[in-house]
N, C-alpha and C positions, 0 to 999 in steps of 0.2 A: 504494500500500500504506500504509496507516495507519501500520503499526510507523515506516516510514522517516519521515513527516509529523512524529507524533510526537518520534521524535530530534533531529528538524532545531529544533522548538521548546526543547526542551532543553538543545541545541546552544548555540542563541541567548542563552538565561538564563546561561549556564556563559561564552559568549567576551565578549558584550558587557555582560551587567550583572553579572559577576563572582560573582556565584553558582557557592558549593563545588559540586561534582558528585554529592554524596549531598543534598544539600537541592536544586536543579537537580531532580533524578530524582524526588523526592517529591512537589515542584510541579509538575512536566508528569503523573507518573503519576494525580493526586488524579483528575481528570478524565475517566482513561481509561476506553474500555469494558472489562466485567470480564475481557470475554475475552482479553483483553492479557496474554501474559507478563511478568510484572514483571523475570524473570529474563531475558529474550529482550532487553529494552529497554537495560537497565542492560549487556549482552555487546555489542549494537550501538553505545550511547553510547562507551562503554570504546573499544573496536575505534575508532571515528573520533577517539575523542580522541590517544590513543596513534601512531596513524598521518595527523594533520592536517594536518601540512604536506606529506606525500606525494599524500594526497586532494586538498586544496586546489591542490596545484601544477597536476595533473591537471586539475581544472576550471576554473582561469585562464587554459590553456593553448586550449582548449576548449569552454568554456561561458561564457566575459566577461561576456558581456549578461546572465546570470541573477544574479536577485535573490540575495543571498546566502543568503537561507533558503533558494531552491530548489536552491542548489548544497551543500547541505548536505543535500538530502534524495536528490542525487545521488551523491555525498562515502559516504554512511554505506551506502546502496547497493551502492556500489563494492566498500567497505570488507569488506561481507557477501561478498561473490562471491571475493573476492581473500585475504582470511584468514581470517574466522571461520566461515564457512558452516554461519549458524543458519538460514537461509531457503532455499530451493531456488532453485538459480543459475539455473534455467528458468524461473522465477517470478520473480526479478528482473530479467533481461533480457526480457521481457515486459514491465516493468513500465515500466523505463528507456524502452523505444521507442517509449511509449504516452502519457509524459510530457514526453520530448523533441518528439515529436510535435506535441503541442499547446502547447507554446512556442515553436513553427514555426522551427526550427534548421533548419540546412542537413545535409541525408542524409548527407552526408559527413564531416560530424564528428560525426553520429550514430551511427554506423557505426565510425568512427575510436576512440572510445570505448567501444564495445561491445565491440570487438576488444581494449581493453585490462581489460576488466572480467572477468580471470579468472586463473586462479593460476600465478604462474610468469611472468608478462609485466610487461616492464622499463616501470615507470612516469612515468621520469625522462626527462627532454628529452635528447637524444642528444648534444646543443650543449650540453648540463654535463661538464664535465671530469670525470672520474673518479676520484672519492677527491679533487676541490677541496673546500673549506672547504663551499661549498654546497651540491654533491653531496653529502656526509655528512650535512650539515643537514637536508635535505631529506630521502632514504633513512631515517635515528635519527630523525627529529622532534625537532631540540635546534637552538636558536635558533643561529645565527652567530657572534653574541661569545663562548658557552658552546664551541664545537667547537673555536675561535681559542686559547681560553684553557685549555684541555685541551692541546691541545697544545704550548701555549708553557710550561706548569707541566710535563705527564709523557713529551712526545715523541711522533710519531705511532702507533707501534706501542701503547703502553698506552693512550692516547685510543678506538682504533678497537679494542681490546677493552672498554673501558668502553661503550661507544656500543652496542656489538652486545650486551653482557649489560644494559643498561638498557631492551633490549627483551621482556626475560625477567621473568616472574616471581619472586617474590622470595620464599626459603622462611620459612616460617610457623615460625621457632625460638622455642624457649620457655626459659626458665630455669627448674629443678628446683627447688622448695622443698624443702631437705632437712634442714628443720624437723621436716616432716611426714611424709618417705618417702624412701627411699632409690631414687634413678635406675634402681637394676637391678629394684627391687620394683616401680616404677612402669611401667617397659618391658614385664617381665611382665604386668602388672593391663593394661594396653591397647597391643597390639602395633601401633598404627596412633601411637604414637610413637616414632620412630627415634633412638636415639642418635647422635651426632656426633663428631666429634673433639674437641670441648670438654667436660671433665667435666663433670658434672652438665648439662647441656642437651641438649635433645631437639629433632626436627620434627615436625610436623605436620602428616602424611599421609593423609587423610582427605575426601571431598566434604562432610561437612555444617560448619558454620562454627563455628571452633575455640570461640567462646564459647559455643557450647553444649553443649561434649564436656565429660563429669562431674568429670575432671582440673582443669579453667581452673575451673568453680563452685564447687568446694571447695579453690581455692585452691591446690592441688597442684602446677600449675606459674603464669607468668603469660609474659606475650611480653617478648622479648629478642634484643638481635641478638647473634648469636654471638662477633665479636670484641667485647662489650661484657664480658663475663663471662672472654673469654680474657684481655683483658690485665689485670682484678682479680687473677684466680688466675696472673699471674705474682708478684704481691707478697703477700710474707707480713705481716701486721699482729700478727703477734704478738706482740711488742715493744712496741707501742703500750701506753703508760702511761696519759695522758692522752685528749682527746677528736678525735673526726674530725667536719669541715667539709664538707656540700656544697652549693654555691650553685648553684642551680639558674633561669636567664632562660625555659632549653625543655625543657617536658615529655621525662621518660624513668622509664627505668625503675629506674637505680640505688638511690632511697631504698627500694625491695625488696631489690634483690642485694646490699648493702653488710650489712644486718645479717642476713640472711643464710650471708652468707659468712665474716662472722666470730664466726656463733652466738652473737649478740645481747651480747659478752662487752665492747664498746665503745662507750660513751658517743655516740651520733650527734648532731649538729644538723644540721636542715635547714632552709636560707632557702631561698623560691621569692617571684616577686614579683607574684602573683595569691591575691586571698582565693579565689574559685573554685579554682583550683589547688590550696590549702593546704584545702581542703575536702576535694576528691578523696582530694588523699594521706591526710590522717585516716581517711577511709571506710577506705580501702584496706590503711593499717596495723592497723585494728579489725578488718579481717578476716582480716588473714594472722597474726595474734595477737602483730603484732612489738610488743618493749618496747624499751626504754631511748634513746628516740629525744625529740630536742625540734624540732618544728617552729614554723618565723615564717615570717611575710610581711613582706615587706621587697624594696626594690631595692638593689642590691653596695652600694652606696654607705651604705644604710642599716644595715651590719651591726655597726656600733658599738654601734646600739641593744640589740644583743639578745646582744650575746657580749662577755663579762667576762676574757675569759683566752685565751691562745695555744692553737693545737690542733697537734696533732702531725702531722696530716693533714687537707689541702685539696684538696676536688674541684669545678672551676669547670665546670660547664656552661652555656655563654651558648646562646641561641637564634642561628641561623648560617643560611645557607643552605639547609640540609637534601636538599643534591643526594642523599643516599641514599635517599630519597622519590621521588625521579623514578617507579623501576618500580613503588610503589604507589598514587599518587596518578593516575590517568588527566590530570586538569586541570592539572597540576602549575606547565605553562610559562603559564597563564592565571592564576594565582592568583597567580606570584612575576613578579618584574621588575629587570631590571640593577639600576634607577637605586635599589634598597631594599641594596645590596650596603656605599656606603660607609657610611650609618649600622650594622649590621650589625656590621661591624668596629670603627667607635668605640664601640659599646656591649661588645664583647666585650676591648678594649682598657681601656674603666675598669671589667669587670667583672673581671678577671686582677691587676689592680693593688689594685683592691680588697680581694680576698679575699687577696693574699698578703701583707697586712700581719698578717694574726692565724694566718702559719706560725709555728712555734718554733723557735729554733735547732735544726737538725739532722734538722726536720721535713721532710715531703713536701707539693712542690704539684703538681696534677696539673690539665690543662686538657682538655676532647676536646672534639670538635666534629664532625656524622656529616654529613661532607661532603669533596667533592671541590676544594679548593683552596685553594692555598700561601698565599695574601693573608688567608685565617680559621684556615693554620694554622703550616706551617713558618715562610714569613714575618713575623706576625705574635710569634710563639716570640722570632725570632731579635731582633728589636725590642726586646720584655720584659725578654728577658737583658741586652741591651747598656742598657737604662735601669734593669736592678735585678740589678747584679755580683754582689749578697750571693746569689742563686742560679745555681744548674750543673745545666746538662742531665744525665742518666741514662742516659734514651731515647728515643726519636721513634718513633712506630708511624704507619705508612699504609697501612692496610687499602681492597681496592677489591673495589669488588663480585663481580666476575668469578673473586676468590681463593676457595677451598672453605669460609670461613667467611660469605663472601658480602653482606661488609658495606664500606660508603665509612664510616670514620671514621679522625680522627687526632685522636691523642690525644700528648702530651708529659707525660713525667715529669719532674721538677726537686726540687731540694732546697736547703734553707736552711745555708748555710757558716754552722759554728759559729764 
């Protein structure tokens, strides 16, 4: 079958020459015949990536001798018949015996695999302990030291709910501009967004892709994770005298929800340390009609350059991890890597130190990071304080996926002793 052929190239672009999975998918599809579902390919891709090391375990077990394209053209196969059943499962065991066939396998593990090539049938070697470190690795497709390290931070019980909702979809929440409309008028105007427990934020209920629904184009709402806006609207800024700080290393959505949320009534700066980036953001505040904001491009270290005076409020967003990415990036464990974990933490260690030298006495410094682990968050926290006494913790927030807001982030609030 073609479609399979195809992924298994795709495949290829995406594990070994590290090609994202939406550029991967552009370049295997440029070539394709037209009659190719483009949407068929990118649900097969997804599907095998999502469940690879379950596939893969399958065919090492099974299929050794085959070239690793071709066990990736059986991998994605599999992967059809066993959960997403875009192809007709008679049509791909046909197809499988036909293949196997002519890379002269022995009938018995032709057969042995066929038998496992359907829904409901335990894929895992029977000799893996159950619920070991491996077993779970294997079953979640999450590397070994990540499973280790999940449960040496939150305990087995909350790891193997992380693990099983990392296999979920992940909801399409939005942040209400309510600049421009009030959340109820908006829910009215398009009943295919759902309110949430977090004011002003909505889902995104709908098959065709949120960027094209007339809400997202006119600016009306934009994407947001839901505990990102819950722990804003714990803190009131109304108080705030002077100005607010947020240094930004990874792309989010904050330099929207902050003004916002305090209806534009507070001086913002933003440093990010990408002129691309600081482009974006301009496009994006030209569009949502925010004012009184100053952006620079700058790294933490650079923010002397561009700030004259203490701010009364500091928001550090270092680039981290991004374990909340897991359930939308299919590639995810192919793109990142342990050994990028300690630089990661040294950069977000002199970005927190950085930024909190331009707190004001009395002021707030706040750091978040949307991911799952104590080494980018608690731990790290506890560090900062014991090398900078002049602040006091607040509060600690650890949001995990699996909660009804449906997000991995931690974030720390802190404040400057007058």
């Amino acid at each position: 079958m073609i479609e399979y052929i195809l992924v298994s190239q795709i495949l290829h672009k995406i594990i070994h020459e590290k090609i994202q999975f939406s550029d991967a998918l552009k370049a295997g599809l440029a070539n394709a015949p037209k009659s190719i579902s483009q949407g068929l390919i990118r649900s097969l891709t997804s599907c095998e990536l999502h469940h690879h090391r379950l596939l893969a375990h399958v065919c090492e077990r099974l299929l050794s001798e085959l070239s690793e394209v071709d066990r990736y053209i059986v991998q994605t196969a599999i992967g059809n018949n066993v959960f997403v059943k875009r192809i007709p499962q008679d049509s791909t065991i046909i197809f499988l015996k036909s293949f196997l066939n002519e890379k002269k396998l022995p009938e018995d593990r032709i057969e042995k695999l066929i038998n496992l090539a359907v829904p409901g049938t335990n894929l895992i070697d029977p000799s893996i302990k159950e619920n070991s470190v491996t077993y779970l690795g294997i079953k979640f497709n999450t590397p070994d030291w990540l499973v280790q390290m999940w449960i040496k931070h939150f305990g087995f019980t909350l790891t193997l709910k992380i693990l099983s909702t990392n296999n979920k979809p992940v909801l399409q929440a939005c942040r209400v501009n309510t600049l421009k409309i009030s959340t109820e008028k908006l829910i009215q105007r398009y009943p295919e967004l759902i309110a949430t427990p977090v004011e002003d934020t909505v889902v995104y209920q709908a098959k065709e892709p949120l960027k094209n629904h007339p809400a997202y184009i006119n600016n009306l709402i934009f994407q947001q994770r839901l505990a990102v806006t819950d722990i804003v609207k714990q803190f009131s800024f109304d108080n705030v005298k002077g100005e607010m700080l947020l240094v930004e290393t990874r792309p989010q959505a904050l330099y929207l929800e902050l003004p916002i949320y305090t209806e534009q009534q507070i001086k913002i700066n933003i440093v990010t340390n990408s002129v691309e980036r600081k482009l974006a953001m301009q496009k994006s505040l030209q569009a949502f009609q925010l004012q009184n904001i100053s952006l620079y491009e700058a790294e933490p270290k650079g923010l002397i350059t561009h700030l004259s005076r203490q701010q009364d409020v500091v928001m550090v967003v270092p680039q981290c991890s991004k374990f909340d990415l897991i359930r939308s990036l299919p590639d995810f464990f192919f793109q990142f890597q342990q050994e990028e974990l300690d630089a990661l933490i040294n950069n977000q260690q002199s970005a927190i130190h950085e930024a909190s030298q331009f707190v004001d006495e009395g002021g707030l410094l706040f750091y978040g990071v949307n991911t799952l682990n104590h080494k980018e968050g608690k731990y790290l926290i506890a560090d900062f304080l014991l090398a900078h006494p002049g602040f006091k913790l607040i509060q600690e927030f650890q949001y995990f996926p699996f909660d009804k807001l449906n997000t991995a982030l931690y974030v720390a609030a802190m404040r400057k002793q007058k």
